[in-house]
N, C-alpha and C positions, 0 to 999 in steps of 0.2 A: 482374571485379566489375560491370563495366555492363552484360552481359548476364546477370550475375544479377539485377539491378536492370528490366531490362525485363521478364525472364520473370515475377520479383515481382508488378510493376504491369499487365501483362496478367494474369497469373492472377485479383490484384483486378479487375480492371474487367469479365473476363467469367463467370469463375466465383462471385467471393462476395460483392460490394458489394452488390446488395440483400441477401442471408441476412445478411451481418453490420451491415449498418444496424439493421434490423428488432432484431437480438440485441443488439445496444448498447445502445439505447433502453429494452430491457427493463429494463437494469442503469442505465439512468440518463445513461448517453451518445448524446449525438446525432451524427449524422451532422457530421465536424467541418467540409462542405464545401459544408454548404447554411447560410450566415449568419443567415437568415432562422428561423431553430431555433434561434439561440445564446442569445436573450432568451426562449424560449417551453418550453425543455426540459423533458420530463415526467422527474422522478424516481421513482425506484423507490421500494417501500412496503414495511414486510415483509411476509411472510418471506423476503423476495428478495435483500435488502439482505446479502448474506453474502459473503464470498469466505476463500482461503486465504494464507497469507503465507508466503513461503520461508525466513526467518530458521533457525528450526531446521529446516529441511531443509539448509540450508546450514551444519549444526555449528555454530548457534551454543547458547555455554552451554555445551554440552557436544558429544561426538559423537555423530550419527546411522549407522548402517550405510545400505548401499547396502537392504538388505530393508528397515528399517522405514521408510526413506524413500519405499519401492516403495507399502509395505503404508497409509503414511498417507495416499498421493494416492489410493491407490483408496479408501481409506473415505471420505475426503472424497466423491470424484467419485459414491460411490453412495448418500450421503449428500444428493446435489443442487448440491455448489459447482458454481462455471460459471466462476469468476472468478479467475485466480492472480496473483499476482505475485509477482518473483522480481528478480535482480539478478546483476551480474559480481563482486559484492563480497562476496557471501553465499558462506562459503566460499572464495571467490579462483578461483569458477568453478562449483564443486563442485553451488551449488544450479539453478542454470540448467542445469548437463547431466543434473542426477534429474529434473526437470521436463520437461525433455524426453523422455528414457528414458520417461516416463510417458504426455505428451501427445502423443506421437507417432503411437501408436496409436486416439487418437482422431482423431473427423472434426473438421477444420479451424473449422468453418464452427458446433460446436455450445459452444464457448470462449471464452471473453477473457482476454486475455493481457497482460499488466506485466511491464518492466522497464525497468532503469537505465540509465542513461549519467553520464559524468563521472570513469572511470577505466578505463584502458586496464589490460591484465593483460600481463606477460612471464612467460617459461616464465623459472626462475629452481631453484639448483639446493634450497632448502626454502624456504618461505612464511615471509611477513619475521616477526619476534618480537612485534613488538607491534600483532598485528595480533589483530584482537576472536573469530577462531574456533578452533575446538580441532580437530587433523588437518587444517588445511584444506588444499587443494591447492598442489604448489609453484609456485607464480607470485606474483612483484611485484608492483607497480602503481603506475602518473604519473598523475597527474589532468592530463585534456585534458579543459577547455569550448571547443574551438574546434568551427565548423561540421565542418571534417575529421574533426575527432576522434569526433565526435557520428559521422560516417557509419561510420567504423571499428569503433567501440564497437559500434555498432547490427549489422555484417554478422559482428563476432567473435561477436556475444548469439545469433546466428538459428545459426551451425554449431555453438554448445553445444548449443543449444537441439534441434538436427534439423529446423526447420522451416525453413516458407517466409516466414513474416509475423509481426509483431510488432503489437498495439493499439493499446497506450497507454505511451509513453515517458513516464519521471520522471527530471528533470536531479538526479543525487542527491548527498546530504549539502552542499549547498554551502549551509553554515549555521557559526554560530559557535561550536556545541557539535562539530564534526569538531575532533579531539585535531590533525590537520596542520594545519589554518587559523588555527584563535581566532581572532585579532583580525584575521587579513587576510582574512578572509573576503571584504571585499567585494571585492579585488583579484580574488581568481579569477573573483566575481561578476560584474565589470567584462568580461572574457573571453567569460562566458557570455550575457549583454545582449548581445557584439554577434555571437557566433560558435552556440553552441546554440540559441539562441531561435529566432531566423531562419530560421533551418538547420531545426530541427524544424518550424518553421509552411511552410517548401518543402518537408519530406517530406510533411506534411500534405496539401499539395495537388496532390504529384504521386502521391495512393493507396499511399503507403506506407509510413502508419500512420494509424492513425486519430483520434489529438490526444494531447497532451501538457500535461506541467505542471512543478509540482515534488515530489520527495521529501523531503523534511525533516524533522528532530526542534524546529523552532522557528520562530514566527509569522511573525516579522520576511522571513522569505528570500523566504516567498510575497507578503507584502504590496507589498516591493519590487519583484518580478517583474509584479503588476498592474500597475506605474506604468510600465513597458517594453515589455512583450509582453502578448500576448494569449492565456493557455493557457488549457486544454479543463476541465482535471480536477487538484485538487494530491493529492497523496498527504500530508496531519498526522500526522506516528506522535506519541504521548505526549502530545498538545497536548489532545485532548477525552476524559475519561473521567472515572468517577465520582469519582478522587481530584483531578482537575487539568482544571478547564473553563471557569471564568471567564474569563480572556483570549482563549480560541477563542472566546466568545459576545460579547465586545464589541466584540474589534479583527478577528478573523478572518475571521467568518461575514456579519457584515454586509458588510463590503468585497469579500468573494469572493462575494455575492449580486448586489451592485451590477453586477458585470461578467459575471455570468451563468455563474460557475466554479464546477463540484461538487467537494465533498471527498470522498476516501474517507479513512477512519478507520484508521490504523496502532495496534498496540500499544494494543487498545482496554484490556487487563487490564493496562497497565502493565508487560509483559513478565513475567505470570506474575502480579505481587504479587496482584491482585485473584482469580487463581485459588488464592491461598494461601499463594504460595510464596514466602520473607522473598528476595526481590529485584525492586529499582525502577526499571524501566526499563530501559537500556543500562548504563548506566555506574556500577553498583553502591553509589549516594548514597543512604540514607534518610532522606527527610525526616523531623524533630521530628514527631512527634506521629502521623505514617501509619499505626503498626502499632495503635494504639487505636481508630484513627478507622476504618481497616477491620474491628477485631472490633465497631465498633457498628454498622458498618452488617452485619453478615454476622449480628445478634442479629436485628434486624431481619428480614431478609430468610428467615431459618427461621421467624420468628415469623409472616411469612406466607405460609407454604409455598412457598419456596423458595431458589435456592441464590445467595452474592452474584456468580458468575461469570456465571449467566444474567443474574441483573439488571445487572451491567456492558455485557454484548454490547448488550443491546435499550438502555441509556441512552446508548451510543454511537453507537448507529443511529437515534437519533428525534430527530435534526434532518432538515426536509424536505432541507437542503443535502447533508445526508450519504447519498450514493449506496452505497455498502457499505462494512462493516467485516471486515477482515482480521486476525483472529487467527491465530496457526501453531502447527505442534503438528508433533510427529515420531511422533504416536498413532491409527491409527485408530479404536480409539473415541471421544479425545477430538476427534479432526474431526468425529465422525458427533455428538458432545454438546454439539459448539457451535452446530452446523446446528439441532437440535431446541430448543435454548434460545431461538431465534429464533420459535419457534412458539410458547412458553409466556404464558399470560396470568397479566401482575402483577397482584392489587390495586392501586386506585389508591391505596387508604390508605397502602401501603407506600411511594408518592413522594412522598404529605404528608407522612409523618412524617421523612422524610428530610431534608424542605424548615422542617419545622418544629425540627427538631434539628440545624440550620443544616449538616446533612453535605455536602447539595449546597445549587448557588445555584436562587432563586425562579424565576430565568430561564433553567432549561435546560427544553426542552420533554420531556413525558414520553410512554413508547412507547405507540403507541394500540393 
């Protein structure tokens, strides 16, 4: 493992750290090892702001084959994404080794690349019952936020994966909506304050990775993890979208401004609902009132020519903080339809009226 670890950080330090400095920056990341950029970073603008999310490539919802999972990274990737991320949990392995099977084939150096830590996987003889994917691979899984665990998790993600390097680590699910934790969430949190955090800000500066944060479906984990460590970039799924944005704009975004941490945008359609489909988020709750409040905004949004899935990607992406938004799809046309929605021009009438028919709040900024 340690001369995997040197060959790793040699290979960064003389074949790709300038190329993928320069490539970060484009997407919104800065160099995580020059301090003097952590208060000054330039974020990305659309159409840029886009990336892919491994969820359904990883079975979730339902199953994905090994071909359309083949067939939606490359519509994506010719489509223009640059930006993936992926996880040991998505599927119980399953989506980090189609990601790889795919990005492996590309050059290193033209990528960026996400994933998780926070659960260790065992070969186990079927994948446990209540676990959130359909076919997923047979393996277990112990949640470890320890430093160790972190380095384990990190060298099991890279032989799924086929590569040699990883970006951007996200310490994942350690929030109070994970069905294992609830209420002890903060106990494991406790763990990862003093054993991942750490631990990732020494990968950080031993080149090998290039910053970190959290993965989350709730405000609280990241706000916490400001008051301790010092991460690069958090990963919000569900927290800022056209159905659900107010508390990302008051408690989130300001506080993750102040310390100079970009978000990228998870589950910017709410897992689907805002592309149409009666399900809300992860864990299958509909809120009172959602399915009216999305066919008034989606009257709207024909009435000025166009569709309400486009208008959700670009209102997820037009805060300056929000470095890209990751929708996933096990579709390649719908990768190549998320890419081009990023290019369409709303009326502005269409986020008055939206502002004026109290759908969203006055204070989400609107895509330029």
């Amino acid at each position: 493992m340690n001369n995997r670890r040197k060959f790793i950080n040699k290979s960064l330090k003389l074949g790709m750290a300038v190329g993928m400095t320069s490539y970060l920056q484009g997407f919104g990341f800065n160099n995580p090892l020059d301090e003097k950029e952590k208060t000054n970073r330039t974020r990305v603008k659309l159409p840029s702001n886009f990336g892919l999310g491994g969820v359904a490539i990883g079975n979730g919802f339902r199953p994905t084959t090994d071909e359309q999972a083949q067939q939606a990274m490359e519509g994506a990737w010719e489509a223009g994404v640059r930006f993936f991320d992926t996880s040991p949990w998505y599927g119980l392995g399953l989506s980090e080794r189609r990601f790889g099977r795919f990005l492996h084939n590309q050059k290193r150096e033209d990528y960026v690349l996400a994933t998780k830590v926070g659960r260790i996987l065992k070969a186990a003889r079927d994948a446990p019952r209540n676990n959130s994917w359909k076919d997923a691979s047979p393996f277990d899984y112990e949640y470890d936020y320890t430093a160790s665990g972190v380095r384990r998790s990190i060298e099991d993600s890279l032989q799924r994966l086929g590569i040699n390097r990883i970006d951007i680590v996200f310490i994942h699910d350690l929030s109070p909506e994970n069905g294992d934790m609830k209420a002890n969430w903060k106990d494991y949190f406790k763990v990862a304050a003093k054993g991942a955090m750490p631990e990732l800000t020494k990968m950080k500066e031993e080149g090998l990775i290039k910053g970190w944060g959290l993965g989350v479906n709730r405000i609280e984990p990241i706000l916490e993890t400001l008051k301790v460590a010092d991460p690069d970039v958090c990963l919000s799924a569900t927290q800022y979208s056209l159905m659900y944005h107010e508390d990302a704009l008051e408690r989130l975004f300001p506080a993750c401004e102040e310390k100079g941490v970009d978000i990228v945008v998870g589950a910017p359609l709410n897992a689907g609902f805002l592309a149409g489909i009666d399900r809300y988020n992860y864990w299958g709750e509909m809120p009172e009132g959602f399915k009216e409040k999305r066919e008034k905004m989606s009257k709207l949004a024909i009435k000025y020519g166009t569709d309400l899935r486009t208008a959700a990607l670009q209102f997820s992406a037009a805060p300056e903080i929000v470095t890209a938004v990751i929708p996933g799809t096990r579709y390649p046309d719908q990768a190549k339809a998320n890419v081009e929605s990023m290019k369409v021009k709303i009326p502005q009438a269409f986020w008055e009226e939206l502002v004026e028919y109290k759908l969203i709040s006055e204070k989400a900024p609107w895509p330029k």
